[in-house]
N, C-alpha and C positions, 0 to 999 in steps of 0.2 A: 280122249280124242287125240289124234297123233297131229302133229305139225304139218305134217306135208298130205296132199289131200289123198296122190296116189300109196303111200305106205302102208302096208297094212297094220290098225292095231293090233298090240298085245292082247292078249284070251282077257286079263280082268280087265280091261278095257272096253272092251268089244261087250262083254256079259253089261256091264253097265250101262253103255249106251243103247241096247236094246230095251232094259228098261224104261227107257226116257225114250224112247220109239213112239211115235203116236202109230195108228194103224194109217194112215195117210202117208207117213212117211215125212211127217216134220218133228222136229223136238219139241219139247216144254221150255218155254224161256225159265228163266231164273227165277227165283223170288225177288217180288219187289223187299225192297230198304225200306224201315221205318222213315226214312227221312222220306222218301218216295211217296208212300200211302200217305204220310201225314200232307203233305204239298197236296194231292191229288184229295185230299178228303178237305183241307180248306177252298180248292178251288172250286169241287163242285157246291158247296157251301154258299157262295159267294153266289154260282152262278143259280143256285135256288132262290137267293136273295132278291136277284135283279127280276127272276121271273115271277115273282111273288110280287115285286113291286109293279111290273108293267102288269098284272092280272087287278090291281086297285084301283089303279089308273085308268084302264076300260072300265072297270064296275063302276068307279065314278063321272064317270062322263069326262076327266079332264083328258083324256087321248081318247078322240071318238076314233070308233072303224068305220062305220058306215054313215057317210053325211044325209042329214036329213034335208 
């Protein structure tokens, strides 16, 4: 991809970024970073956690939903 928007790229250039063309006309982001998936795999981790706990918590009656 060249620097300036109006310039045209070079031929291997151009081939290239056509492969990363979606048919929409947007790109493919990048690959995420191990260090990215790993962050992103502990937090939904975490956020399975809390929705497991609030799912105990109605089963048990200690946070009712509907008062009787």
């Amino acid at each position: 991809m060249s620097k300036h928007r109006g310039a045209p790229a070079p031929d291997h250039d151009h081939d290239h970024d056509e492969q990363l063309m979606r048919p929409d006309g947007h790109r493919y982001e990048a690959p995420e970073s191990d260090e990215e998936r790993s962050s992103k795999s502990w937090a939904y981790a975490a956020l399975a956690l809390l929705v497991v706990l609030l799912m105990v918590l109605v089963a048990t009656g200690t946070v009712p939903i509907f008062r009787r």
